[in-house]
N, C-alpha and C positions, 0 to 999 in steps of 0.2 A: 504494500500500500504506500502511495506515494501523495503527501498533502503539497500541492502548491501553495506558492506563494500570491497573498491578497494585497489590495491597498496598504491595510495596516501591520501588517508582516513586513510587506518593503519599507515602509517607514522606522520602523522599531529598529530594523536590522542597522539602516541608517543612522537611525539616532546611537543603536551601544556602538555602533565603529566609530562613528564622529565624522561620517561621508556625506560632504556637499558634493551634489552632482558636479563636475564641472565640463564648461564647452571645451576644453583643451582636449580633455580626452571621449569627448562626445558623449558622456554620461549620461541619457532618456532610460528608465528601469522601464522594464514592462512588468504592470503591477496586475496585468488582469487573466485569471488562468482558461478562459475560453479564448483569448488570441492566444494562448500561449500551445493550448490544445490543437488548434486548427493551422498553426506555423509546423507543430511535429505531424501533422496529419498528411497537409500538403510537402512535408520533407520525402516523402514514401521512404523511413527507416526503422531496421528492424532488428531484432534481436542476433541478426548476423555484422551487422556494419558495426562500425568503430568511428563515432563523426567526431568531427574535427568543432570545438565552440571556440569561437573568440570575441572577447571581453563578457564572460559570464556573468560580469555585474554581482548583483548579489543572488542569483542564482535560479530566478523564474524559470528561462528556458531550460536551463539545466535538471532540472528536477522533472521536467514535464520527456527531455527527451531521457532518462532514465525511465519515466515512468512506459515510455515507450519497448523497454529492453537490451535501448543500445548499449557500448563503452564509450564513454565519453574523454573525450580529453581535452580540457579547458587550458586555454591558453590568455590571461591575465595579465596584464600592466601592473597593475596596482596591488602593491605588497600585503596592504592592508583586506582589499576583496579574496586577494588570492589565498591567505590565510585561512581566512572565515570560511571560505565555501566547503570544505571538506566537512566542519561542522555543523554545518546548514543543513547538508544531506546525511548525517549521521542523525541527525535529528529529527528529520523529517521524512527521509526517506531508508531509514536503518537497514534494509535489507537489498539495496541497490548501492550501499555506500565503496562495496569494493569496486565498481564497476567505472568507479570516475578516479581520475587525475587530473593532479593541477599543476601545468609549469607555468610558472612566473615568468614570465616574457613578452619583446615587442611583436606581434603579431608580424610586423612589419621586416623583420631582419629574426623571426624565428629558421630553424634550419632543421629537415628530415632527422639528424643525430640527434635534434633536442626534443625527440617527441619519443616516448615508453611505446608507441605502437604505431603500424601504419594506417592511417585514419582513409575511410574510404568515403565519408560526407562531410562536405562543410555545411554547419547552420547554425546562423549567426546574425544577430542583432547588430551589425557593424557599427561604427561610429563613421558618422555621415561624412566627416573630413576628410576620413584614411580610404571608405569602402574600398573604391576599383583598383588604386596600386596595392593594398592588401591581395583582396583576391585573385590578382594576375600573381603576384606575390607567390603567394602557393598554390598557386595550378601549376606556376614554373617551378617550384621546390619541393611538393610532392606526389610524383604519381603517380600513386597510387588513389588521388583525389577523385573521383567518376562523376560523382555530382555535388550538388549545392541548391543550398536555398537560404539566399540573403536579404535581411529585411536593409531598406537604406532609402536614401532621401526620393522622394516623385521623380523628381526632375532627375536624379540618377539611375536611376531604374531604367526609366524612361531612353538613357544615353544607350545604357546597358544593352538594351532590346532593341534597340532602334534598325533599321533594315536599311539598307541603300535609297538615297532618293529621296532619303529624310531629312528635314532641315536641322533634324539634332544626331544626326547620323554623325557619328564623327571617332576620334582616335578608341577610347573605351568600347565602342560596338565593335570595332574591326578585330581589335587586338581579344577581344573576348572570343567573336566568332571564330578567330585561330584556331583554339582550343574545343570548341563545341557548340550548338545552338544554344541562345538563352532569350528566357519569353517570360513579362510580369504577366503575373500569376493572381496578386492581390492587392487590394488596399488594406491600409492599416492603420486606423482613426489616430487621432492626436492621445485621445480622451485615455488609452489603454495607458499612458506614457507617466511616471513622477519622474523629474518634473516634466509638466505640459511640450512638448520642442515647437517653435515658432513655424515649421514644415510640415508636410505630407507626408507620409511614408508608404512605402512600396515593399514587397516580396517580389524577388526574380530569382528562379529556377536556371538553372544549366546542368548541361552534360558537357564531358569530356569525350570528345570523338577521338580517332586515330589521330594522332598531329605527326611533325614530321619532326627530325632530329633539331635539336637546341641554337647550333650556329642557323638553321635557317631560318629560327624564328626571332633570332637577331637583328638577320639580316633585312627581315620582313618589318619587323619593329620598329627598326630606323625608316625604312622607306615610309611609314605610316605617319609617323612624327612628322618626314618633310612633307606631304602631300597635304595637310592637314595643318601648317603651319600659318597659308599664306588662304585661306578659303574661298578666298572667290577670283584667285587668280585659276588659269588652267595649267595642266598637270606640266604641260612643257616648260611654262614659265614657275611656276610652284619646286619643280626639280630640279632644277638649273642646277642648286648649289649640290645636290644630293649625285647627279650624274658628272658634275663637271661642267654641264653649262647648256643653257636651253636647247641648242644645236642636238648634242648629245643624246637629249632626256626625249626631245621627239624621236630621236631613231629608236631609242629601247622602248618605249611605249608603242612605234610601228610597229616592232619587232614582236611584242608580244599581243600585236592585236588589238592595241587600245586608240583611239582617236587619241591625237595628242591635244584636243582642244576642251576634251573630257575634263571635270573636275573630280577632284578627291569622292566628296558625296555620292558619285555617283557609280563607285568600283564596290563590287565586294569582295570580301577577303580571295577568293579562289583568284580574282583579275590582280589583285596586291601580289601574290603568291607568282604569280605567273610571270610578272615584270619584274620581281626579285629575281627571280630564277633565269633572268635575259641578262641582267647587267653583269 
């Protein structure tokens, strides 16, 4: 039996650590255990996966995907959160308490050696700052990663999922699609939040497809960065610096097939892939 965490449970817990939320580390708890239900529900994990949490806060999600059967392993900034959660779920969740780990770490510069298992979900209440370089973050550093389901700002989400041809299509859609499809999923009211966040929030879902070896997704990386640098030039002039000089940057774009008078917006990742793979 697994009791979540309510309004006055996240406060309390709040109050004996002596934790103000703060914007630095994107600090919103979600205090309300039917979104927290309906986040592991939409996660599709189960008593076989090993997910991946970061920033477990004070431990809502975490207790609801235990309550699910997974291994968890929480990854935490904050000495003080990171502490306490082990006894949060001994307390409330006594019989799932082996089942979780906590390394104290940036999410941001954590590494496959500093994790007790290989995690095969990520799900995770991100902090709306860090979300997308997190996430690419470890899709590049473990994987063993297949899916996810990350709650983060609308208008992030939004970037996330975004298709070719979209006017918010841009470096985060592309460099995600590398990796796998990803599609918002849900909304996620303000009101479930202490404290209140002045945004929207979103759930977006991914998978990890086949990708290709690491240098090429370097190389694909960069070319994403220049195409996307300059947006409303075209790709010939936009690449200039990235091929050596506009001249140039139209032939490898003939070469791979692309009108050189195309913009960034309007490639998707397999046309990016493809014009990496010419130069």
């Amino acid at each position: 039996m697994v009791e979540l965490l309510g309004p006055a449970e996240i406060r309390g817990l709040a109050a004996e650590l002596d934790v103000r939320p703060t914007k630095k580390l994107g600090q919103n708890f979600v205090h309300d255990p039917n979104t927290v239900r309906r986040i592991v529900e939409l996660a599709h994990v189960g008593p076989d996966d090993v997910v991946l949490e970061v920033g477990p806060g004070l431990g809502s999600l975490t207790l609801g995907l235990l309550a699910a059967g997974v291994r968890v392993v929480a990854v935490e900034i904050d000495p003080k959160l990171a502490e306490r959660l082990p006894k949060t779920v001994a307390e409330r969740a006594p019989d799932a308490a082996g089942r979780l780990d906590v390394v104290e770490a940036d999410a941001m510069r954590v590494a496959k050696g500093d994790l007790p298992a290989e995690p095969t979900s990520l799900v995770a209440n991100l902090p709306y700052n860090v979300a997308v370089p997190v996430v690419l973050h470890l899709l590049a550093e473990l994987p063993s990663l297949r899916s996810g389901l990350v709650m983060v700002q609308t208008e992030v989400a939004d970037r996330m999922a975004a298709g070719p041809g979209s006017r918010i299509y841009g470096v985060p859609s592309v460099k995600l699609a590398w990796y796998g499809p990803a599609r918002k999923v849900a909304a996620v009211p303000r009101s479930v939040f202490w404290p209140v966040p002045n945004v929207d929030s979103a759930l977006v879902a991914f998978e990890r497809g086949d990708v290709p070896a690491s240098e090429d997704r370097d190389r694909l990386f960069g070319l994403v960065d220049a195409a996307f640098s300059q947006r409303r030039k075209t790709l010939r002039a936009a690449l200039a610096g990235w091929a050596g000089s506009a001249e140039r940057a139209g032939e490898l774009l003939v070469a791979a097939g692309i009108d050189p008078k195309t913009r960034g917006e309007q490639l998707d990742v397999h046309a990016f892939a493809r014009l990496a793979a010419v130069r």
